[in-house]
Steps between C-alpha positions, in 0.01 A plus 500: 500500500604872400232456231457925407863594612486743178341723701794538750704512218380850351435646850619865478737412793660243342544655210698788652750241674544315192576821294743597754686160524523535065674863601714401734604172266596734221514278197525506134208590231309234373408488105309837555802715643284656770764581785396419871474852540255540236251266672329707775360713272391227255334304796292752608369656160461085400424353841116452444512343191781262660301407776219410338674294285708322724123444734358388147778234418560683158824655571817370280808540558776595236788310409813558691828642374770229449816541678838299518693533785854319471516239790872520713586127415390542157149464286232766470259554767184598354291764652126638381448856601120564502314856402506767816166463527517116499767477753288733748154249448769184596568709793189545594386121440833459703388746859208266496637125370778527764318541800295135366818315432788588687388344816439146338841499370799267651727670781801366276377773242681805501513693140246758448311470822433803776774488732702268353792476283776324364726528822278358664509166251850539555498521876243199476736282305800581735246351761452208352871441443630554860231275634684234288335503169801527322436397158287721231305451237507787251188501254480728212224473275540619191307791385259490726346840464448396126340158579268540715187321382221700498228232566728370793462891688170565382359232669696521797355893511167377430556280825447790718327808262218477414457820312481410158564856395829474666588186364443605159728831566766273589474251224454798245894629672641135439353481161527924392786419287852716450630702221785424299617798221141553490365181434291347825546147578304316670536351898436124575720435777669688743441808746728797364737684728447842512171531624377509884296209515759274362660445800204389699388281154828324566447453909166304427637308224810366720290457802403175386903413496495616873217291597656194368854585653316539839293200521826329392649611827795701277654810633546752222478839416376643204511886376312524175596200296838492703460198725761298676450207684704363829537129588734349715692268226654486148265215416197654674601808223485277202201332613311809584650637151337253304118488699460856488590615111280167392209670734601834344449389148218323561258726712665853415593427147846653512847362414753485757792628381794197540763728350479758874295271698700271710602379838828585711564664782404809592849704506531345145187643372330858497176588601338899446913562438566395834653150616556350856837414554705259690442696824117503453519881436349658207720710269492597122541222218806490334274571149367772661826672572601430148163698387648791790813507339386537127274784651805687634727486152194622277401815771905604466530462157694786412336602177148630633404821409382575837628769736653441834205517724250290247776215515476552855153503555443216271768290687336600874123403374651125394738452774220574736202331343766188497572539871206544635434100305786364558553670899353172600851289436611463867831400365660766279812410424505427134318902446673644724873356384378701140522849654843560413401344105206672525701903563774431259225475230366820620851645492613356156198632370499890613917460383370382152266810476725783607611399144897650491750598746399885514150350615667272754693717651227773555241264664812308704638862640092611532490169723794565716780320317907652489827522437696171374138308480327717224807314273215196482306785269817448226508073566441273202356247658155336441230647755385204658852484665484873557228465641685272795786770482553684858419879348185368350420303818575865696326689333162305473565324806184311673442767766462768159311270281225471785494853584452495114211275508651178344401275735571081508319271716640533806491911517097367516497206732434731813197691348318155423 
């Protein structure tokens, strides 16, 4: 089956989708520095010799460019950025290798699929939980995207391609290797993240976890290597705990990590920073909101050297990247109730940078502000409680700092 799919691979069609998916993706250098815009031109003075490489089975990939990304609940997240060039031939193996897989995967799959997403993992375990499932178990594997055993997802591949050209791209990307101050190290284990086909590499790997969940009659959902499990009782959890990290360990060769893998119930756990609460309503994990709240301090940090409208701008991009996430929570209470928190940071911080009185005073009168409340320009107190104080609260009251454009939540809940 599929036994010459190199040949759809380097179609010229093909090609042009996959170099416009790498465009609109953006992305890093690899260990050349060629820039995404750089590689239209490149491809088409070099596309020849590509292509008949990549129909040959020569081609070789080069190392990726090592990246560590600092993880929210601590630890490094490591991340392999691969060449331009690279990343647009993993597309391209990706247009085709999607269409092949995607429909044998579980319906309890939901990361990095067409028309799916985390929500709807979310949505799938608030399901589960109102039809009386109401006990999770959380599984985290640890380092999965590092551990993946090569031999394990080769053959799996080799289960449905036939091409041995493709096969031997993709084990030439597991095995190309990533650069460390220069030095390149080689790749045993593990599909790096950073590059498009990772993603799908990880899908066929774990579909092997869904099969096994299914024919054991579990209901689950799983986004990426994010999978909880719903049973009906605490010892049903343990039980179910137990059979499936043995089966893990022994037919994916991973370790389950006991530390953040556990059983509970589901308002008590967190699950793609979301939880179902008491009511059976989905709405943002208390570790999440901790993560929201660190946000806001460092973006109104007074000591950025950044004007008015960049801390602005920089503060509308997060806010509504967040949102449009985290919209989902139907109840949104405990964002919501940090409105007021969230505009006397915004407050203490333009106080703190119109430096001295004279400054004060001129932006206060500028914004409307007079008689006996410009005195709070002369007040020796600290600015987070000036920042509560009624001239402050006048003068960048809710109704300004929106016409401003510094938004919170809410001002976006009836655009989403």
């Amino acid at each position: 089956m599929y036994e010459e799919l190199m040949e759809q691979v380097v179609r010229p069609e093909n090609a042009t989708a996959a170099w416009k998916a790498v465009k609109r993706n953006k992305g890093a250098p690899g260990i050349d520095g060629m820039t995404v815009e750089q590689l239209r031109d490149h491809v088409r003075q070099h596309w020849e010799s590509i292509r008949a490489k990549l129909l040959a089975g020569t081609y070789v990939p080069s190392p990726v460019r090592r990246v560590e990304i600092p993880k929210p609940d601590g630890g490094i997240r490591l991340l392999g950025v691969p060449t331009v060039q690279d990343r647009w031939i993993q597309q391209m193996l990706l247009e085709v290798l999607q269409g092949i897989f995607d429909p044998t995967f579980s319906e309890h799959s939901y990361g990095f699929r067409p028309g799916r997403n985390a929500h709807g993992a979310v949505q799938a375990a608030q399901g589960y939980v109102q039809a009386g499932k109401d006990w999770v178990v959380d599984m985290d594997i640890t380092k999965f995207f590092d551990r993946v055993n090569h031999d394990i997802l080769m053959t799996r591949i080799g289960q449905t391609i036939r091409d041995k050209r493709v096969l031997r791209l993709i084990g030439r990307y597991l095995r190309s290797g990533v650069m460390i101050e220069g030095v390149v190290q080689g790749t045993e284990e593990g599909t790096p993240q950073g590059g498009p086909l990772s993603p799908l590499l990880a899908n066929i790997y774990l579909d092997a976890l869904d099969q096994e969940l299914e024919e054991r009659g579990l209901a689950f959902s799983r986004y990426a290597d994010d999978c909880n499990i719903y049973v009906g009782s605490g010892r049903a959890a343990e039980r179910v705990l137990a059979g499936v990290t043995e089966w893990i360990e022994q037919h994916l060769r991973l370790e389950v990590n006991a530390t953040k893998s556990g059983v509970g119930r589901p308002w008590e756990r967190k699950f793609l920073g979301f939880r179902i609460n008491l009511e059976g309503k989905i709405e943002v994990a208390p570790k999440s909101v901790e993560r929201f709240k660190q946000k806001v301090r460092e973006y109104w940090r007074s000591c950025q050297s950044l004007s008015s409208n960049e801390l602005r701008d920089g503060w509308r991009a997060f806010v509504q990247g967040w949102w449009a996430y985290f919209h989902l929570a139907e109840e949104r209470r405990n964002i919501f109730e940090l409105e007021g928190w969230i505009r006397r940071h915004i407050r203490k911080c333009f106080w703190l940078r119109w430096h001295d009185w004279r400054g004060r005073q001129k932006k206060l009168t500028k914004l409307g502000l007079c008689g006996r409340r410009l005195k709070v320009v002369h007040s020796s107190k600290g600015a987070w409680r000036i920042a509560k104080s009624p001239s402050l609260n006048q003068a960048l009251n809710n109704r300004i700092l929106r016409r401003l454009g510094f938004l919170v939540p809410s001002d976006l809940a009836t655009s989403i």
